[in-house]
C-alpha positions, 0 to 999 in steps of 0.5 A, a space after each residue: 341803610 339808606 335815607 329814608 331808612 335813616 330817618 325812619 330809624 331817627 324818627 322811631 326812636 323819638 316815637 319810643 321816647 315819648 311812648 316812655 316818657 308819657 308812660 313813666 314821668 307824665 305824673 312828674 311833669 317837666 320831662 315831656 318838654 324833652 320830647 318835644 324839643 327832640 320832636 322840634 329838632 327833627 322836623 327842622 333837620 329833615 326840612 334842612 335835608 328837603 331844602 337844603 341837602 344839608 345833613 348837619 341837623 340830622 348828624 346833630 340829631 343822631 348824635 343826641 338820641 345816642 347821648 340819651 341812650 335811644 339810639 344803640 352805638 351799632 344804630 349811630 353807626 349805621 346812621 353815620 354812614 348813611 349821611 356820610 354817603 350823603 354829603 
C-alpha cells in the first residue's frame, strides 16, 4: 500500500460512515456532528502530511476510525506500515 492508497483507504471509510449514519440516525440528530468532526480531522492530517510531512494527524486518524470499528484490524495495520515507511 502506498500513501495515496493509504489515504484513499482512510478517506472511504469516512465516506461509509457518513453514508450510515445519514441512512440510519439522520431522525435521531446528534450523530452527524461525528462525521463531520472525522471529516475536519481528515483534511487537517492530510494538509499537515502536504505541508509539513508530518504523519501524526493521519496515525491519529487511523487509529479513531479503528476505535469506532470502521477500519478492520488487518486495514490499520496496512495503514500503520504505510506511514511508518513514511516517517
Amino acid at each position: 500500500m502506498n500513501m495515496r492508497e493509504t489515504i484513499e483507504l482512510l478517506l472511504a471509510c469516512i465516506n461509509t460512515r457518513k453514508q450510515f449514519v445519514g441512512g440510519t440516525f439522520a431522525a435521531l440528530g446528534g450523530t452527524a456532528g461525528n462525521v463531520q468532526m472525522l471529516q475536519k480531522d481528515a483534511n487537517a492530517a492530510i494538509s499537515m502530511w502536504h505541508t509539513a510531512h508530518d504523519l501524526t494527524g493521519l496515525k491519529q486518524l487511523a487509529a479513531t476510525l479503528q476505535a469506532y470499528g470502521i477500519l478492520t484490524d488487518t486495514e490499520y495495520e496496512q495503514v500503520m506500515e504505510t506511514l511508518d515507511k513514511e516517517s
